[in-house]
C-alpha positions as CSV (number, residue, x, y, z in Angstrom):
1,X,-12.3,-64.6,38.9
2,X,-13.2,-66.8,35.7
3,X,-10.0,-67.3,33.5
4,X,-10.5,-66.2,29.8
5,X,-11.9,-69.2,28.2
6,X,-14.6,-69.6,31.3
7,X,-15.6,-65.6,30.5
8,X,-15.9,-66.4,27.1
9,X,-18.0,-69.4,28.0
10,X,-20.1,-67.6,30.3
11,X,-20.6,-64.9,27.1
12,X,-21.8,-67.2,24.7
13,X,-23.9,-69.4,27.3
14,X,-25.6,-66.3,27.6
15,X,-26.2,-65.0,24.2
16,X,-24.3,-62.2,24.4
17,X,-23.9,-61.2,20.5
18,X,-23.4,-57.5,20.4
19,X,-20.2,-56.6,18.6
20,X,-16.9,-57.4,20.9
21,X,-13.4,-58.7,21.2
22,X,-13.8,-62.3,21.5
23,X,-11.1,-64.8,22.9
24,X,-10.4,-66.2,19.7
25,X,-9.6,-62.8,17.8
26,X,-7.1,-62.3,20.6
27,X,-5.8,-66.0,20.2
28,X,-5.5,-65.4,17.2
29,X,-3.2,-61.6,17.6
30,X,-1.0,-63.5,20.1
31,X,0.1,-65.7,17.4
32,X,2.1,-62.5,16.0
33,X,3.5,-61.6,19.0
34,X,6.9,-62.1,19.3
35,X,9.3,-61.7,22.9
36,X,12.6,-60.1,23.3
37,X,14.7,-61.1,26.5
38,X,17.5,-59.0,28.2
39,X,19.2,-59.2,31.2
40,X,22.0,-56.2,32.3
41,X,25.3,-57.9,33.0
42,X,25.8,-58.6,36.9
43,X,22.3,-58.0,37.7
44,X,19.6,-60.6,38.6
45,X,16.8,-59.0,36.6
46,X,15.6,-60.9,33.4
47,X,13.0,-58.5,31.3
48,X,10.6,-60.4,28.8
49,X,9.3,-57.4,26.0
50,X,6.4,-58.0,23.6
51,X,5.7,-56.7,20.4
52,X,3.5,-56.8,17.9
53,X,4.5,-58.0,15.0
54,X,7.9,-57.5,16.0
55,X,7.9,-53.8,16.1
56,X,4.7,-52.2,18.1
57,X,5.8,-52.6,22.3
58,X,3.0,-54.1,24.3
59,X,4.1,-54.5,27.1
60,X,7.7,-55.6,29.7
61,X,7.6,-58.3,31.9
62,X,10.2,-58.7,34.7
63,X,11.6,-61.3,37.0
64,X,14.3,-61.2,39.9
65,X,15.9,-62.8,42.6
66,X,17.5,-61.0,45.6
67,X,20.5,-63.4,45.7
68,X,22.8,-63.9,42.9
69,X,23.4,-66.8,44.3
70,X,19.8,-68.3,42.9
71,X,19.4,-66.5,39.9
72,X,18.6,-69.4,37.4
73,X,18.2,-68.2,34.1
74,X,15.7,-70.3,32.3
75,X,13.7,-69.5,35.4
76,X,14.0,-65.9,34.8
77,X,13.4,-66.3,31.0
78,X,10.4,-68.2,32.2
79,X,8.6,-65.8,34.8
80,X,9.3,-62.6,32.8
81,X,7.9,-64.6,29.9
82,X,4.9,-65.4,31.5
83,X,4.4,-61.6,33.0
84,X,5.1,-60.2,29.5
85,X,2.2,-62.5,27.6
86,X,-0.2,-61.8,30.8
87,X,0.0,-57.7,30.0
88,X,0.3,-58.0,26.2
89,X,-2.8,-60.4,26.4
90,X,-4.5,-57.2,28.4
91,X,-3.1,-54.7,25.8
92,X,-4.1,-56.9,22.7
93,X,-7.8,-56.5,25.0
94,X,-7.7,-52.9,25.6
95,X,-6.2,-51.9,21.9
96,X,-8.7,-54.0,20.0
97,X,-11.6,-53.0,22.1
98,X,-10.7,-49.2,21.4
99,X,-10.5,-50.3,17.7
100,X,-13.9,-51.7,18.0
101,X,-15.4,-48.7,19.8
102,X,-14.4,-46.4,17.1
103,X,-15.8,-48.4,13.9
104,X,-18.6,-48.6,16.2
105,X,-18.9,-44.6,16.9
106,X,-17.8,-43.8,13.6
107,X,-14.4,-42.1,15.0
């Protein structure tokens, strides 16, 4: 499966101009996302939430050991992190392209 940037290549290589979401118009929405961390005292669960502009919830991501015993947590910070910009990247996707659709269809 092509990463984003190779889809985006593989859009434009092929003239593909209709109206969309392009990589750089969700680049560009990232840039205002900003990531909350929490972790529940005791527990070896870190959760990563992202919101828009620091007040619309995109999405939670979560990391966790078994063992207390290796809970690390930067690495938590880290892996939730990562999960959290994966699905807010998809939501930014999904939100914007149901934007789109209803200029589009005059909804």
């Amino acid at each position: 499966m092509p990463n984003d940037q190779e889809l985006e290549d593989q859009i434009e290589a092929k003239g593909l101009n209709a109206p969309r979401i392009s990589l750089a118009h969700v680049q560009k929405m990232k840039e205002r996302v900003e990531y909350l961390f929490e972790r529940c005292p005791g527990k070896t669960t870190t959760f990563c939430h992202a919101y828009l502009d620091g007040s619309f919830y995109l999405a939670t991501g979560t990391s966790a050991c078994v063992s207390p015993a290796n809970f690390d947590s930067q690495l938590g910070i880290d892996a939730a992190r990562t999960k959290a910009e994966s699905l807010a990247t998809d939501k930014l996707y999904e939100l914007e392209g149901y934007r789109l659709w209803s200029e589009l269809n005059h909804v």
